[in-house]
C-alpha positions as CSV (number, residue, x, y, z in Angstrom):
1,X,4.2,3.0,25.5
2,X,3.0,0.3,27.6
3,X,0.8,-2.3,25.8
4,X,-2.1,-3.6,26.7
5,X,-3.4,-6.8,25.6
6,X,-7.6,-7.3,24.1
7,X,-8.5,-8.7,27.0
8,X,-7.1,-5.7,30.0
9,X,-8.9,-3.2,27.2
10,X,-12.4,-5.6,27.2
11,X,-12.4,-5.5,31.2
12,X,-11.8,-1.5,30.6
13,X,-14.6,-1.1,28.8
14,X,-17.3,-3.0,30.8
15,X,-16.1,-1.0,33.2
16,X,-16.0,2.9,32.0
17,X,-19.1,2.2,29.1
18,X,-21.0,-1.1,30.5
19,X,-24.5,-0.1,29.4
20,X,-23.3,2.0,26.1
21,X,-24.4,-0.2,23.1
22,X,-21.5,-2.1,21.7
23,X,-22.7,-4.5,18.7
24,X,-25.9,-4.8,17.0
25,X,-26.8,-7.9,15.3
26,X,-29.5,-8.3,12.6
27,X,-31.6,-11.3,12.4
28,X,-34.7,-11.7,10.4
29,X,-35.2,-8.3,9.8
30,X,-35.2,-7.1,13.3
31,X,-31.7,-6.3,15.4
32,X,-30.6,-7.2,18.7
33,X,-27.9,-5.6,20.6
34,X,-25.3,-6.1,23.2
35,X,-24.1,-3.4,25.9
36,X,-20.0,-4.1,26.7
37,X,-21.4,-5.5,29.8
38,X,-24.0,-8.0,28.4
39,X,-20.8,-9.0,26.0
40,X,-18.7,-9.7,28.6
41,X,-21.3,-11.6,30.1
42,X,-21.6,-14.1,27.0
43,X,-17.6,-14.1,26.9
44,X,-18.0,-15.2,29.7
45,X,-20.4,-17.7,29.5
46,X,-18.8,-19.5,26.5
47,X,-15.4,-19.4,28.3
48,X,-16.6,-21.2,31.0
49,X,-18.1,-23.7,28.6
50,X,-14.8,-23.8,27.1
51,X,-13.0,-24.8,29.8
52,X,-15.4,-27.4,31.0
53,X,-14.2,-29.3,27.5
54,X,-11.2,-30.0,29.5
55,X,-8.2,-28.9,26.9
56,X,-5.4,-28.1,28.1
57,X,-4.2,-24.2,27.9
58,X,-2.6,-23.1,24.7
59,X,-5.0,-25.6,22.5
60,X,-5.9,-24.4,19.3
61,X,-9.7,-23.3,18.7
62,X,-10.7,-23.4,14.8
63,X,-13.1,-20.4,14.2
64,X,-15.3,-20.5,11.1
65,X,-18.2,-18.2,10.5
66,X,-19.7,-14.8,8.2
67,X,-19.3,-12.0,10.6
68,X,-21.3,-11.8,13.4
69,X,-21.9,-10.9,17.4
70,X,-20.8,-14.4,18.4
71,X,-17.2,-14.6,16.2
72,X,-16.7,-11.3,18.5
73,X,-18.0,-13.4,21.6
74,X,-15.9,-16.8,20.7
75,X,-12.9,-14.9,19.9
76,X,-12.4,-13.4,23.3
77,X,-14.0,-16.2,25.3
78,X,-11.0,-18.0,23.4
79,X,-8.7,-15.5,24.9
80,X,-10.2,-15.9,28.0
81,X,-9.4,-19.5,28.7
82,X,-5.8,-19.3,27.3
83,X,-6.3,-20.8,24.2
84,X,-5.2,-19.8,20.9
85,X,-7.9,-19.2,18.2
86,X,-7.4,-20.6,14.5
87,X,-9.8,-18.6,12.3
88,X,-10.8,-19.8,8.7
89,X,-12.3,-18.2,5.9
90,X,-16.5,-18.8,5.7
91,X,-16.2,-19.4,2.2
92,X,-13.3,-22.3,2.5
93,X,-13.7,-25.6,1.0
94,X,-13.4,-29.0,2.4
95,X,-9.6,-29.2,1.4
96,X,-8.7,-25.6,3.0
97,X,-10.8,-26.3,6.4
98,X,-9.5,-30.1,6.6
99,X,-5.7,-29.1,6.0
100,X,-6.4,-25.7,8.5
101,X,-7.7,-28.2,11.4
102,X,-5.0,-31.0,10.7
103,X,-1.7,-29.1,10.7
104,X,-3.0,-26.8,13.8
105,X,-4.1,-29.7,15.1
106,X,-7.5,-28.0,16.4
107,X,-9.7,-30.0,19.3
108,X,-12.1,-28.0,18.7
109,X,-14.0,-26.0,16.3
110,X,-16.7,-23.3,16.4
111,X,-19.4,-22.9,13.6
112,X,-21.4,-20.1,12.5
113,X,-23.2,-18.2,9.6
114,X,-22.2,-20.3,6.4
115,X,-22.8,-20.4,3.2
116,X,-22.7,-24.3,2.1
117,X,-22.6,-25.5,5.7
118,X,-23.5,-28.9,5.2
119,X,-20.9,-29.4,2.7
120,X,-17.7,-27.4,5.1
121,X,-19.0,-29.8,8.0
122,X,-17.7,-32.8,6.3
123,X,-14.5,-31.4,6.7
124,X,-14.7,-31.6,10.2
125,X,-13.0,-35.0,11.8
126,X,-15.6,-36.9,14.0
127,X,-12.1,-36.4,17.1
128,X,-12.7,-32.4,16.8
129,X,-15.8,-31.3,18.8
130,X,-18.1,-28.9,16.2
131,X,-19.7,-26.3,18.4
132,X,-23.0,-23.9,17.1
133,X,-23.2,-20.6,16.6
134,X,-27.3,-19.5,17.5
135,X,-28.1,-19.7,13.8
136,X,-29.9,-21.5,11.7
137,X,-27.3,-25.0,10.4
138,X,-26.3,-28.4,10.5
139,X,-26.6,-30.5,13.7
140,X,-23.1,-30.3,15.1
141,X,-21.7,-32.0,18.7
142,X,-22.4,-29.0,20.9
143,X,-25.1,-26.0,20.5
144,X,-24.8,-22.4,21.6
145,X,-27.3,-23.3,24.4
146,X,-25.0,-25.9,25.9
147,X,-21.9,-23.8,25.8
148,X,-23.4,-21.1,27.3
149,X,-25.0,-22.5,29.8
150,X,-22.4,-22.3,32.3
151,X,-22.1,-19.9,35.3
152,X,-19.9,-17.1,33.8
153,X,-16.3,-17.6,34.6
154,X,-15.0,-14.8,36.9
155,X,-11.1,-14.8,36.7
156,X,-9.9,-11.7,34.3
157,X,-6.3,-12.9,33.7
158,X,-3.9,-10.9,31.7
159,X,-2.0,-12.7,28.9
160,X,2.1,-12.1,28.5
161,X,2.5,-10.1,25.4
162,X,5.0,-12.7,24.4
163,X,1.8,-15.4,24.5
164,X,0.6,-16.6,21.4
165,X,-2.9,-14.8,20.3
166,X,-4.0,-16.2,17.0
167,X,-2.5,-18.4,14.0
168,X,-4.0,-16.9,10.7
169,X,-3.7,-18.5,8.0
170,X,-2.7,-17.1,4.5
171,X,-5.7,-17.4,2.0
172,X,-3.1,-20.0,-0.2
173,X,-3.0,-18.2,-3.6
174,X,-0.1,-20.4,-4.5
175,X,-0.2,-23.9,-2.3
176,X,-1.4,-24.6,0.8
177,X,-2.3,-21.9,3.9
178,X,0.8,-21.0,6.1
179,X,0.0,-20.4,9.6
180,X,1.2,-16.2,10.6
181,X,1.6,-16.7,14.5
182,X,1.1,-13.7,16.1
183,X,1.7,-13.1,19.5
184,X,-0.4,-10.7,22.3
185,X,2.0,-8.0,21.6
186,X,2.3,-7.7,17.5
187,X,-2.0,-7.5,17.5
188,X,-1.9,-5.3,20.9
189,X,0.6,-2.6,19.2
190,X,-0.7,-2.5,15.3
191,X,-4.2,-2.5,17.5
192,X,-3.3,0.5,19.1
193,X,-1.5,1.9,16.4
194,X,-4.4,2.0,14.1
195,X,-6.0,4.2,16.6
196,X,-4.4,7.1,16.3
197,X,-3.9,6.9,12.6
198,X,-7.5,6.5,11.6
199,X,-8.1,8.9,14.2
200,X,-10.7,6.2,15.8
201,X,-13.1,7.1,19.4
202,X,-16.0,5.4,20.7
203,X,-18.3,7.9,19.0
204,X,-17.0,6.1,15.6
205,X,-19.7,3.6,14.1
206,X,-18.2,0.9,11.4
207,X,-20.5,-2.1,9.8
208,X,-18.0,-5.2,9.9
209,X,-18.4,-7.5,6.7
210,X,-15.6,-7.8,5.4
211,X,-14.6,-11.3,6.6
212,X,-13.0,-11.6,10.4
213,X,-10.5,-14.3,9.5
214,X,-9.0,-11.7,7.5
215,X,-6.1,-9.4,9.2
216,X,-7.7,-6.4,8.4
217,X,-11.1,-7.0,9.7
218,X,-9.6,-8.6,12.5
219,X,-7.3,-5.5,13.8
220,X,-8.6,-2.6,12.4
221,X,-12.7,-3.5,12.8
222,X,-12.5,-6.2,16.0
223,X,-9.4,-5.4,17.7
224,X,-10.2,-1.7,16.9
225,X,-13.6,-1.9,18.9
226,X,-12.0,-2.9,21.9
227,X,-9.2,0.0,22.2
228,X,-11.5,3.0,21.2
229,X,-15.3,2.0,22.3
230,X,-16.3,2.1,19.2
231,X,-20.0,0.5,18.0
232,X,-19.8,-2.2,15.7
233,X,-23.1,-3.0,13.1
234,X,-23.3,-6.4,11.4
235,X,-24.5,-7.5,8.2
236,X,-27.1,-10.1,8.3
237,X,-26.6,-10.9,4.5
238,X,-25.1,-9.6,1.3
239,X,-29.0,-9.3,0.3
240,X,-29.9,-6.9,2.9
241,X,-26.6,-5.1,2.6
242,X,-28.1,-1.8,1.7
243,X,-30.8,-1.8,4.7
244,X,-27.7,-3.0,7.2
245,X,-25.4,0.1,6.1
246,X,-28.1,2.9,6.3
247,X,-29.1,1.3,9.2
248,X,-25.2,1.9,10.6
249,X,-24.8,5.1,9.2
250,X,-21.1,4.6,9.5
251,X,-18.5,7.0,10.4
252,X,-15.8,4.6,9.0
253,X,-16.4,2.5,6.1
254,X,-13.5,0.0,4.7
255,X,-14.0,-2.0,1.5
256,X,-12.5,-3.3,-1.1
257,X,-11.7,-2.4,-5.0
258,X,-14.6,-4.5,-6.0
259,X,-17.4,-3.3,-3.9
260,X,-16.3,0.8,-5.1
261,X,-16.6,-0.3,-8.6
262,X,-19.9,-1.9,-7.8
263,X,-21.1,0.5,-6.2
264,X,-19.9,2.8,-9.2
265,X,-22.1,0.8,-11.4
266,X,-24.8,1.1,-9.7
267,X,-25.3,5.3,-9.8
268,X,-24.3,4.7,-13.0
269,X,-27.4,2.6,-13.9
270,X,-29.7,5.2,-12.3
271,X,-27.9,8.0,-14.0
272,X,-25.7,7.7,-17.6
273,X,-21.8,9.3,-17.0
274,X,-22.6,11.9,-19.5
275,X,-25.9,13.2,-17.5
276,X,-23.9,13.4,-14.1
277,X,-21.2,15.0,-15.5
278,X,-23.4,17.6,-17.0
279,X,-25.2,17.8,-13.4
280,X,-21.7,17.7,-11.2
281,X,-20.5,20.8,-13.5
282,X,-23.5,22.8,-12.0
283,X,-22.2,24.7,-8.7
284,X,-25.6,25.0,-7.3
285,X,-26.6,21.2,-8.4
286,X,-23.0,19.4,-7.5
287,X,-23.8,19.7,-3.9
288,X,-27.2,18.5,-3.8
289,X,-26.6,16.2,-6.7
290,X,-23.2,14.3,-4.4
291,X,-24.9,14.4,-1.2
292,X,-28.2,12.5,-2.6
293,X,-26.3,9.7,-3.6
294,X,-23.8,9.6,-0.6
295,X,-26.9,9.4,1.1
296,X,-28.4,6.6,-1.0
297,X,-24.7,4.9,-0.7
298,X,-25.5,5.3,3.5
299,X,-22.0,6.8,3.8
300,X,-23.1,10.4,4.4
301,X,-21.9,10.2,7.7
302,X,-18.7,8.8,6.7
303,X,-15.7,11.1,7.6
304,X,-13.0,8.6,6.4
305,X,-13.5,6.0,3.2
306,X,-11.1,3.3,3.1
307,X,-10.2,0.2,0.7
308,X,-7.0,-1.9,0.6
309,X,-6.8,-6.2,-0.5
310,X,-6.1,-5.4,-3.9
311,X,-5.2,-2.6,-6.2
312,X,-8.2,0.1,-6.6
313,X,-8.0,1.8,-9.7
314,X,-6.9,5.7,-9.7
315,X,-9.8,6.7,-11.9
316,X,-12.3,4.9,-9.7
317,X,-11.0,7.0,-7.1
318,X,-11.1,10.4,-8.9
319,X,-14.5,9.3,-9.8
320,X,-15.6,9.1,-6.3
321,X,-13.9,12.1,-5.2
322,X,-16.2,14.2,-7.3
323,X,-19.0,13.2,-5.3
324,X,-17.5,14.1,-2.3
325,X,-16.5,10.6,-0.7
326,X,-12.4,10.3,-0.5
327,X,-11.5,6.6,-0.5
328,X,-7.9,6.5,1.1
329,X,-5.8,2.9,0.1
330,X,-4.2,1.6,2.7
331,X,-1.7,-1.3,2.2
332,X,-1.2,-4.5,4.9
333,X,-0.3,-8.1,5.0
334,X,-1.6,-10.8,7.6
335,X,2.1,-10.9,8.4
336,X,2.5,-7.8,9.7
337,X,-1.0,-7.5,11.2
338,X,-2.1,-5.2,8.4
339,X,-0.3,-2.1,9.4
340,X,2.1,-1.2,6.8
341,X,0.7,1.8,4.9
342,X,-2.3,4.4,5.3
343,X,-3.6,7.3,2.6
344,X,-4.6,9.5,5.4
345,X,-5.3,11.9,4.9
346,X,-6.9,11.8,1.9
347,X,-4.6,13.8,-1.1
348,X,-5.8,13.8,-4.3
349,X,-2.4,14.3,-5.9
350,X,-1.1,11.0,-4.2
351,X,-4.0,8.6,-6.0
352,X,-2.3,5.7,-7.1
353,X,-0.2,5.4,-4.2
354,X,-1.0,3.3,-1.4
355,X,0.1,6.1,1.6
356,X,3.1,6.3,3.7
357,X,4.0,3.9,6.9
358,X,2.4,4.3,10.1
359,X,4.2,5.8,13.2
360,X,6.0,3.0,14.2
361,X,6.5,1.3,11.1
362,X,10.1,0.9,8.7
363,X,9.7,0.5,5.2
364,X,12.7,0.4,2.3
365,X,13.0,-0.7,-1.0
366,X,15.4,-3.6,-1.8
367,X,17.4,-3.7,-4.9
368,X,15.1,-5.8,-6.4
369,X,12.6,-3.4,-5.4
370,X,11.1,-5.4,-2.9
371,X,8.4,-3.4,-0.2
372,X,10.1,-4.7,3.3
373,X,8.6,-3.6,6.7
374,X,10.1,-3.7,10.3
375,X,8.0,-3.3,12.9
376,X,6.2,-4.2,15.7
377,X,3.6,-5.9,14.3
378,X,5.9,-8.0,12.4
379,X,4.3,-11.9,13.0
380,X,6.9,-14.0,15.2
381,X,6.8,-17.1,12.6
382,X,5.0,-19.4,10.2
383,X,3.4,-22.5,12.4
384,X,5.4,-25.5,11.9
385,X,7.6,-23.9,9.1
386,X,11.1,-22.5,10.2
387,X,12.6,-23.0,6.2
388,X,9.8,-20.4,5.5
389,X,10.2,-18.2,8.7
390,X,13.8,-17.9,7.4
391,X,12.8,-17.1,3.8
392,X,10.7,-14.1,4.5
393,X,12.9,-12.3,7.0
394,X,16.0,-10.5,6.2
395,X,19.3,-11.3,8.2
396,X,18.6,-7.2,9.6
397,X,15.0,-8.7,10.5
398,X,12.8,-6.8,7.4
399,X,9.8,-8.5,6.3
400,X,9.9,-9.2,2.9
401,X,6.6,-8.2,1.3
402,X,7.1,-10.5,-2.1
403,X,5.2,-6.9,-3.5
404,X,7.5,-4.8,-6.1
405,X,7.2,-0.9,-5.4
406,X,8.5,2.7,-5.1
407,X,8.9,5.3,-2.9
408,X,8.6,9.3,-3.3
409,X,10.8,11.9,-1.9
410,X,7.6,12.2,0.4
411,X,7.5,8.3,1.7
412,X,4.5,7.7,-0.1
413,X,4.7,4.1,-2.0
414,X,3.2,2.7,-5.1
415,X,2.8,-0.8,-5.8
416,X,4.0,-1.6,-9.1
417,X,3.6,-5.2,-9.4
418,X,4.0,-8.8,-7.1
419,X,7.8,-10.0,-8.0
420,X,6.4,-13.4,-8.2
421,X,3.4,-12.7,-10.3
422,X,6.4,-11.2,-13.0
423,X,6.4,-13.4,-16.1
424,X,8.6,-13.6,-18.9
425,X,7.1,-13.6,-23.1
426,X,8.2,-16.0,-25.6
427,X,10.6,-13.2,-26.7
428,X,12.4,-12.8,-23.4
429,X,11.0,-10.0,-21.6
430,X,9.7,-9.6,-18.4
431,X,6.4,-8.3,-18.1
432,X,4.6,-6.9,-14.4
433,X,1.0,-7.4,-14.9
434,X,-0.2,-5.6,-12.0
435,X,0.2,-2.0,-13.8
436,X,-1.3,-3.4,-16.9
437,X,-3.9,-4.1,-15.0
438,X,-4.7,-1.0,-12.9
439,X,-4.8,0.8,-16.6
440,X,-7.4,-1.1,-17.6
441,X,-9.8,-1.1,-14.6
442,X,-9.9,2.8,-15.4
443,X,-12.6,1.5,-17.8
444,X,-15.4,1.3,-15.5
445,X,-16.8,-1.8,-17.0
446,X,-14.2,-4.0,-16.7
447,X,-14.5,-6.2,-13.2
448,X,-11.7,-8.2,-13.2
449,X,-8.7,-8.1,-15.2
450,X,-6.0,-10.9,-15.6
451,X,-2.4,-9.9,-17.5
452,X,-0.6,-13.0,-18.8
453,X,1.0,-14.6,-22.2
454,X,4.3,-15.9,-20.8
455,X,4.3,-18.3,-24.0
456,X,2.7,-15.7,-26.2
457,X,5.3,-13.3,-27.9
458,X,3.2,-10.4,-26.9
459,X,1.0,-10.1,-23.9
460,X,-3.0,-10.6,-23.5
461,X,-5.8,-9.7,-21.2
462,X,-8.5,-11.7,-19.7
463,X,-11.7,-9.2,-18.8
464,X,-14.5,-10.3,-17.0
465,X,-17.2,-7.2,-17.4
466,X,-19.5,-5.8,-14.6
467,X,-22.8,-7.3,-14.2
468,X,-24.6,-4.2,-15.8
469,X,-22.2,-4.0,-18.7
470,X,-22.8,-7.6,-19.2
471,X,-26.3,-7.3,-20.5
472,X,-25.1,-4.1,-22.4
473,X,-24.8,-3.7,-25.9
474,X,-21.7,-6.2,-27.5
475,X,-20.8,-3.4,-30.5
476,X,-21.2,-0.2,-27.7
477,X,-18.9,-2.5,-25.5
478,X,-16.2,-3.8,-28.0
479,X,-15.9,-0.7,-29.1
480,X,-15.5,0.9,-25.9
481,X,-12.8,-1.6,-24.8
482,X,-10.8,-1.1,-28.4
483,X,-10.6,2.3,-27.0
484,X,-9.1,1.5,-23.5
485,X,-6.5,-1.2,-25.4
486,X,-5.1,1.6,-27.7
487,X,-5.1,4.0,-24.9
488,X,-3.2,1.9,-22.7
489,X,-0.8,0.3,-24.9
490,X,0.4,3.7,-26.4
491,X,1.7,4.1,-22.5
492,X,3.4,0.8,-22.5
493,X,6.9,-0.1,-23.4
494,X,6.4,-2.3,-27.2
495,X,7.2,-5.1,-25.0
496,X,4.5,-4.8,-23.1
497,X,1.7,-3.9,-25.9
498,X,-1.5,-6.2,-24.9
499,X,-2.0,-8.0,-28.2
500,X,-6.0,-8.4,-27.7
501,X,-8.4,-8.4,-24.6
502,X,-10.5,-11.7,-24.1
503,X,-13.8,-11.4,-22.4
504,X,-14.1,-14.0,-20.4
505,X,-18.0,-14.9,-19.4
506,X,-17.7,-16.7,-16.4
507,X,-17.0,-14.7,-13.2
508,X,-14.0,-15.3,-11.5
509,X,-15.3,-16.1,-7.6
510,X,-14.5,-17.5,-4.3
511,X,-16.9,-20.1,-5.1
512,X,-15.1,-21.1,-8.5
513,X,-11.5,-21.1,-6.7
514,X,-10.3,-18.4,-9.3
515,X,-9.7,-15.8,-6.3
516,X,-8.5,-15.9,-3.3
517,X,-10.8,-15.3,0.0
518,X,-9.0,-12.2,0.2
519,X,-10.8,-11.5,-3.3
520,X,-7.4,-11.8,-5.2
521,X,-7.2,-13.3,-8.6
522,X,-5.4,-16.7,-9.0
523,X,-3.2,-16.3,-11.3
524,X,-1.8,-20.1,-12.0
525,X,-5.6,-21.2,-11.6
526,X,-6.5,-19.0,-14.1
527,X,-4.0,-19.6,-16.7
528,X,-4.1,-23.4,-16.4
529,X,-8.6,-23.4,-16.4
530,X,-8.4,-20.8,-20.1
531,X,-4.6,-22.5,-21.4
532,X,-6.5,-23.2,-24.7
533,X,-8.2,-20.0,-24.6
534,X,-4.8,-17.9,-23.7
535,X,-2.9,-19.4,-26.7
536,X,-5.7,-19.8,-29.3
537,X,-4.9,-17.8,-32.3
538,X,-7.4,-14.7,-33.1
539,X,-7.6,-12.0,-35.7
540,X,-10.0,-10.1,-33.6
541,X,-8.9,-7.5,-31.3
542,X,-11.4,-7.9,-28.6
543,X,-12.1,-11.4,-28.5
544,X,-15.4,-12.5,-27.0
545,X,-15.5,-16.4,-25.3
């Protein structure tokens, strides 16, 4: 298979689609929308504005923004001028976005839809030129208007596939970021790859939210769009999510574990477990019952349901299944450009897994039992780290994964647990939270779950409950999560017996630094923040702080 890089698959869509609609961008309410030409217009424009910055080819271009027409626009304008492009999570801190810019040693930096915007600014060093997106912000040292206002450049070069496309940082669960360089070619296969797989073609429709600095986003939503032709709907905010999706009406539709459950929770408030059960167990009503809240979901159109970042658990699955939406787990790593594992297509007796490798991709089990990958879309290296480049490849060249897992007689893998997340009682066992875990999210109003104790002789859970269940009844609750602890600790080992759950009543966010950007729990944040908490002595069962 030849390989062909973003850019040669950009100037083959302006030419086969140019006045087909290609994003559509809300903004107060109203939308506006690009054709592939009019895009390639504005990539352009900004690429000419790059270059008349005067850096030298191969400089590093920091990227931080929500989602939105212009991260498309800056990313291949980027491209464009030979540069290498250095996104960073929109919900970073000062610390994450001042490290990010230092050790990449970015020139330059563009600035879109934020959050706390005046606060990430200060990050920014007064040598590193802060560009404008066309939104609403901060005063930084070059607007949208000014970088735009260029002629268009005309060249259309095509990169080497051994050229450096992106650094990526890691969303630094445990220290600081490490930079995954990827070349043109690892993005251009797993682009490619994806294709096929998800079975994607520009009559596909996907709303992109999820954040771009992230490797799925990135290759299977950006990268995605400009292999199949596919349309691409923003979000303008988390507020007017709902009117954005229906608005989409997407034909693919990837998430993650917490947005399901939320999503869960909130038929669930219109209409109690024990009604829809009774209504689902109608033949005539199931259908008409399933499609109305599909419909209210927006993802009635949706022939292929996704969600991957974290562990989803089986019975929120199952749960969906029944009315009629199939959420396949896929499994991925920034490292190797999110293609390791897909559920597709959907099989009901496989829930729990996280699906077999793509075409293309090698994946064992170590003796540890370590996931390890080989394949193309392997990164090349961490920036500026060769001791950890070494660490994380085997001498045969297999990514470790640093995840624990299984494999059937089928190839289909389960994730049972992070080897370093593995943490040892005060008797001297080992326990793997991330199974613990799973169990109890099967309980549909537990959130967030946190399995730890390595100085308690027994292990505990931290819960943090949904936001409905939160202003629920406290008896109706503690006795419903008495009921999950017994039934998952009489399928544990008497090692691993949870000794109590603690509701927690603080939410574990972004904001908080108790997950990761990638919407994974911190673990060492979170034992060191409730230490007290963790090894306080209770009589109670279901302990409420």
């Amino acid at each position: 298979m030849t390989l062909k890089t973003p850019l040669e698959m950009l100037y083959e869509q302006v030419k086969m689609r140019p006045d087909q609609t290609y994003l559509t961008q809300p903004e107060n309410g109203q939308t506006r929308s690009l054709t592939w030409r009019e895009f390639d217009q504005q990539v352009r424009k900004v690429a000419a504005g790059i270059n008349k910055l005067g850096f030298p080819k191969g400089s590093h271009i920091g990227l931080i923004s929500k989602n939105c027409a212009e991260w498309f626009i800056v990313d291949l304008a980027i491209m464009l001028t030979g540069n290498i492009s250095v996104p960073i999570f929109p919900t970073a801190g000062r610390e994450t976005i001042s490290y990010v810019i230092d050790h990449a040693k970015c020139p330059a930096i563009f600035v879109g839809k934020l959050e706390h915007a005046e606060d990430q600014i200060k990050a920014i060093p007064e040598s590193v030129k802060s560009i404008g997106f066309p939104y609403p912000g901060p005063e930084l040292d070059i607007d949208w208007e000014t970088i735009t206002s260029e002629a268009p450049f005309e060249e259309s070069p095509v990169p080497s596939l051994e050229d450096t496309m992106t650094i990526i940082y890691t969303s630094g669960s445990t220290g600081n970021p490490k930079g995954v360089l990827h070349p043109y070619s690892s993005v251009s296969w797993s682009a490619h790859a994806s294709l096929s797989a998800l079975s994607v073609n520009d009559s596909d429709r996907i709303l992109s939210y999820l954040p771009l600095s992230h490797i799925t986003e990135r290759i299977l939503v950006e990268m995605a769009s400009l292999y199949s032709g596919m349309q691409i709907f923003f979000i303008e905010s988390l507020d007017t999510f709902k009117t954005d999706i229906h608005r989409c009406q997407p034909t693919l539709f990837i998430s993650v574990p917490r947005l399901w459950t939320r999503f869960q929770m909130g038929i669930l408030a219109q209409i109690p477990q024990k009604k829809l059960n009774l209504l689902l167990s109608i033949p005539i009503v199931k259908g008409i019952i399933a499609k109305k809240m599909r419909e209210g979901l927006g993802l009635n159109n949706t022939r292929l349901c996704a969600s991957g970042s974290a562990p989803i658990s089986p019975a929120t699955i199952r749960w969906f299944h029944k009315i009629g939406v199939n959420i396949s787990e896929g499994w991925g790593m920034t490292e190797n450009c999110a293609l390791g594992t897909s559920s597709i297509p959907f099989r009901l007796d496989k829930v729990g897994c996280i699906g077999r490798a793509y075409e293309g991709v090698d994946i064992r089990i170590a003796e540890d039992g370590e996931i390890q990958t080989k394949a193309p879309g392997n990164m090349k290296e961490y920036y500026l780290e060769p001791d950890k480049t070494a660490e994380v490849f085997t001498e045969d060249g297999y990514l470790r994964t640093g995840d624990k897992g299984e494999m059937d007689s089928e190839g289909y893998v389960r994730i049972t647990g992070r080897l370093k997340d593995i943490f040892k009682t005060a008797k001297g066992k080992y326990i793997t939270p991330v199974p613990i875990e799973s169990k109890l999210m099967e309980n549909s109003q537990v959130e967030q779950v946190c399995v730890t104790g390595s100085d308690l002789k027994q292990p505990i859970a931290l819960l943090v409950l949904s936001a409905e269940a939160r202003v629920g009844d406290k008896a109706e609750l503690s006795e419903s999560l008495q009921e999950t602890l017994m039934q998952v600790n009489a399928t544990l080992e008497s090692h691993q017996v949870l000794d109590r759950l603690v509701v927690i009543d603080e939410e574990w966010t972004v904001d908080n630094d108790l997950l990761t950007p990638t919407l994974k729990i911190k673990r060492h944040v979170l034992e060191k923040k409730y230490h007290d908490i963790i090894n306080a002595s209770y009589k109670e069962k279901v302990v409420w702080v």
